[in-house]
FIVO-749717 format. One record per residue (C-alpha): x, y, z; residue in three letters. Coordinates in steps of 0.001 Angstrom, whole numbers, plus 500000, padded with zeros to 6 digits. Each point is the difference from the previous one (the first is absolute). Layout:
<nodes>
XYZala...
</nodes>
This chain:
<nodes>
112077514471803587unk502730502048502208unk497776502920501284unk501677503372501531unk498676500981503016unk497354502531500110unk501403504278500243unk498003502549502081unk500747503179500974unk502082498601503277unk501323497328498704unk503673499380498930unk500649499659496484unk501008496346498949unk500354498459496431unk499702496825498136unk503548499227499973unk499105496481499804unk497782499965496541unk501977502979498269unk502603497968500249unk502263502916500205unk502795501933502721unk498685502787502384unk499893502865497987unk500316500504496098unk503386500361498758unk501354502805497944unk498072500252496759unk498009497100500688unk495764500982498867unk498486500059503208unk496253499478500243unk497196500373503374unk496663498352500108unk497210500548502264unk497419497690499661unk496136500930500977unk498434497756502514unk499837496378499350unk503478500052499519unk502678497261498783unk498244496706499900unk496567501510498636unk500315497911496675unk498366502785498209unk501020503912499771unk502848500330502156unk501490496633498746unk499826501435496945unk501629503111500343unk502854497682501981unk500616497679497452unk501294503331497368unk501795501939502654unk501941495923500436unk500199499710496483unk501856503597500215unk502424498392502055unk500555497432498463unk500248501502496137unk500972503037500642unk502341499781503494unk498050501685501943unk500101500885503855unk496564499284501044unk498088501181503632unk496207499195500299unk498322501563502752unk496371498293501443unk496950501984500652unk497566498324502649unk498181502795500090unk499510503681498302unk501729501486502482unk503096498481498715unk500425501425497093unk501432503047500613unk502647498983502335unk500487497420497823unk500602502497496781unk501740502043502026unk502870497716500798unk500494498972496680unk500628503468499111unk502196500239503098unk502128497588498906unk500155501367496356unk498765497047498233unk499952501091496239unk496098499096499719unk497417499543502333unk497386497672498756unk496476500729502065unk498204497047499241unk495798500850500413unk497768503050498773unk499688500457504165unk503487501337500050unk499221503336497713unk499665502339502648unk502837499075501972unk501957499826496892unk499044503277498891unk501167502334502822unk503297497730500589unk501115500241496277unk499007503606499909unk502351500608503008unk502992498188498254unk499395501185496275unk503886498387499477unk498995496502501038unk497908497904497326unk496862497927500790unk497244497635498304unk496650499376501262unk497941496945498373unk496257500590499528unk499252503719500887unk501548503054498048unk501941502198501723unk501009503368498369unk503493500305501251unk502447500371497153unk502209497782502464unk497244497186500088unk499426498089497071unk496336498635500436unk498875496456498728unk496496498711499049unk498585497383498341unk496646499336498465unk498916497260501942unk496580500366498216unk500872498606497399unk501725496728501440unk496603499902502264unk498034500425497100unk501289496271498580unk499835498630503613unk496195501002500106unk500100498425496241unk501108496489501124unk497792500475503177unk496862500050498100unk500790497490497140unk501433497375503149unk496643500936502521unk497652497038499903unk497742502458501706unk500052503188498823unk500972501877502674unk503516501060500961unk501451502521502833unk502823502285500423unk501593500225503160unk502242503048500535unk502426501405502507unk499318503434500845unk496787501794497835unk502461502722498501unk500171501523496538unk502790497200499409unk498134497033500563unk496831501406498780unk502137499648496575unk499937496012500659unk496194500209500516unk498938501599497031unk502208498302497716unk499064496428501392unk496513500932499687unk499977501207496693unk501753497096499020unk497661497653501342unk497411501510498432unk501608500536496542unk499572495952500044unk496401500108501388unk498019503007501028unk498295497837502166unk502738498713502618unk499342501502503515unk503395501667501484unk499551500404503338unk502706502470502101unk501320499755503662unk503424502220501563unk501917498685502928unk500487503448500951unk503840498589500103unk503018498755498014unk501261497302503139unk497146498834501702unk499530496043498839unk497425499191502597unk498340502745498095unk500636499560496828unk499212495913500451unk496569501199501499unk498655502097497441unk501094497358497675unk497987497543501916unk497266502650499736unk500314500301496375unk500017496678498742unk496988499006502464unk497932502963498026unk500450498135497126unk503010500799498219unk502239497332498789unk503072502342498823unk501426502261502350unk502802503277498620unk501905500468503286unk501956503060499512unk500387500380503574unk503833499620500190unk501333497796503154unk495796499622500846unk499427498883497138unk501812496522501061unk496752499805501856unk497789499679497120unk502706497329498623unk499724498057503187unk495959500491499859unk499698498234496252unk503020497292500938unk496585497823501520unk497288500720497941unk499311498003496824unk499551502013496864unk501119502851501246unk502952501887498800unk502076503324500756unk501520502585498356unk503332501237501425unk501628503254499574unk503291502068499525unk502347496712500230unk499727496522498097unk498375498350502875unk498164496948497925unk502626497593502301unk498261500660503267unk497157498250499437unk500454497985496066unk497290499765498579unk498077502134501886unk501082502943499011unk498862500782496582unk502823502586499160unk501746502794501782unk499316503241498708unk503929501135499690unk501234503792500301unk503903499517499561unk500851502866502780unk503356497623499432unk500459501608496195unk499472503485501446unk502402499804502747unk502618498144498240unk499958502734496966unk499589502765502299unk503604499258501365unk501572499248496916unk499036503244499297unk501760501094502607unk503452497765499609unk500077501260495972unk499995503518501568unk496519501022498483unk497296500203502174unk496725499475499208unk497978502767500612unk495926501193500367unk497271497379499716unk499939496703498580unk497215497954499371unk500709496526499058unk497455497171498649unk498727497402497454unk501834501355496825unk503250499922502843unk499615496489501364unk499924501653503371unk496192499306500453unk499054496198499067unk498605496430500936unk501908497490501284unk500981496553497696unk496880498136501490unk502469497380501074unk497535498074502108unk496754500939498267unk500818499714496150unk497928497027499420unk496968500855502264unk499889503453497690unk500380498971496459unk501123500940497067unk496790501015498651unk500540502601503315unk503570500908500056unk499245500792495980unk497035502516500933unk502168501719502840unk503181500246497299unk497360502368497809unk498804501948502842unk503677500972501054unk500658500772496437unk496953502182500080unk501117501834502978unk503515500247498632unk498785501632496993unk497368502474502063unk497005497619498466unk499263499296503317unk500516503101503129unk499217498613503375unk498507502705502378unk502677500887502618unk496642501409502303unk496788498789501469unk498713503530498112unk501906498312496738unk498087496825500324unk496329501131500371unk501218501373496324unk501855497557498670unk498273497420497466unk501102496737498602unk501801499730496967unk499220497951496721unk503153498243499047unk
</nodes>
């Protein structure tokens, strides 16, 4: 993938010309839209890929002028939100619950300029604030993960332990233990969303504990765990944000999908039809922005006796049956349900 190189503070501002496809410069009239991704950046197959693939789908449906600025590190993202609103981009996408603060003060000190932040709420009535409930997506990944262990024991694997990802961790857990009380869910953080070396470790860690299924929801780090099951027979991994079953067929079970693409994309419609979306969204089963993947690679190794028993727990959830804790405080609470 064509990557833009990285912005700090000092550095000059450059775009990608190349992959927008597009003239220096929006011209008159033409729905112009920023994007600063959170570290990881373009190429992460996960998050920021995700958010990439609506703000190009903006483009290319709705004509838009497109910049997408990378974040190496948190000390990018101002500067990098900053420019954007320098150059009077119509909206400024902040891609990563990291950004908030940042976000905050700028759009507070340019009340005229309009701004969307995805995962974190920010109370700025020029910020429209997206969320998802990724609980309940993790719930059905920790559903598959205990009817697919051979050993009863499965892990998570997270990015950074924050309130967000803690949402993955008590939803997988409770739904590995709505299909057996008894499956052991053991929990590491990389303490990062880019480290590999990291992420590939912990994974090593994790399946040489004893788990055979592995939820990486680590973002670019979580390619470690990926490259950690890619040698090790019977085990499998869980991948997050993006469809990433096609990095390692077969051994990924499913991809636990959060279409940041949808959000993005109908953000800036929004925008082109001259009615901005405003306040807090929160997007997820009931609005196919929260799902599993097709199981492409891993159909027949599931089942249909499986795949039927995870259709009736997403209908549960769907019809508030079923309410996956979104805490660690929510789990110790949480019981599981009779279907």
């Amino acid at each position: 993938m064509l990557r833009a190189r990285t912005f700090a503070a000092t550095a000059m501002l450059s775009f990608l010309m190349a992959a927008c496809g597009h003239h220096v410069g929006p011209r008159p009239g033409q729905l112009s839209l920023g994007m600063v991704t959170d570290v990881g950046g373009l190429g992460d197959r996960s998050f920021n890929d995700s958010a990439y693939r609506g703000l190009l789908r903006a483009r290319d449906q709705l004509g838009a002028y497109v910049e997408v600025l990378q974040s190496r590190s948190a000390a990018d993202y101002q500067p990098n939100i900053e420019a954007l609103t320098n150059q009077r981009v119509d909206m400024t996408f902040a891609i990563g619950f990291l950004m908030s603060t940042d976000l905050d003060q700028i759009a507070r000190n340019h009340p005229d300029r309009h701004y969307a932040i995805i995962d974190a709420v920010v109370d700025d009535p020029n910020v429209v604030s997206v969320t998802f409930r990724e609980q309940d997506g993790s719930f059905l990944a920790g559903a598959l993960a205990a009817m697919m262990s051979t050993t009863k024991h499965i892990a998570f694997l997270g990015g950074e332990d924050v309130p967000l990802l803690r949402k993955f961790e008590a939803g997988y857990t409770a739904g590995a233990h709505e299909v057996d009380p008894s499956v052991t869910v053991d929990v590491k953080y990389v303490g990062s969303f880019d480290d590999v070396a990291a992420g590939q470790e912990l994974g090593n860690v994790l399946y040489n504990g004893g788990a055979d299924i592995i939820f990486a929801a680590a973002g670019t780090a979580g390619l470690g765990a990926i490259n950690a099951a890619k040698s090790r027979s019977g085990a499998y991994v869980i991948g997050v944000d993006s469809d990433q079953d096609a990095l390692a067929p077969g051994k990924i079970l499913t991809s636990m999908v959060k279409h940041v693409d949808v959000a993005v994309f109908d953000v800036a419609r929004g925008m082109q039809q001259h009615r901005p979306i405003a306040g807090h969204l929160t997007l997820g089963l009931s609005d196919d922005a929260i799902g599993l993947t097709n199981f492409t690679f891993t159909r027949t190794a599931i089942g249909a006796a499986r795949l039927r028993r995870l259709s009736a727990i997403r209908r549960a959830i769907i019809a508030g049956k079923i309410v996956p804790p979104d805490t660690r405080e929510a789990l110790a609470a949480w019981k599981p349900v009779a279907l």
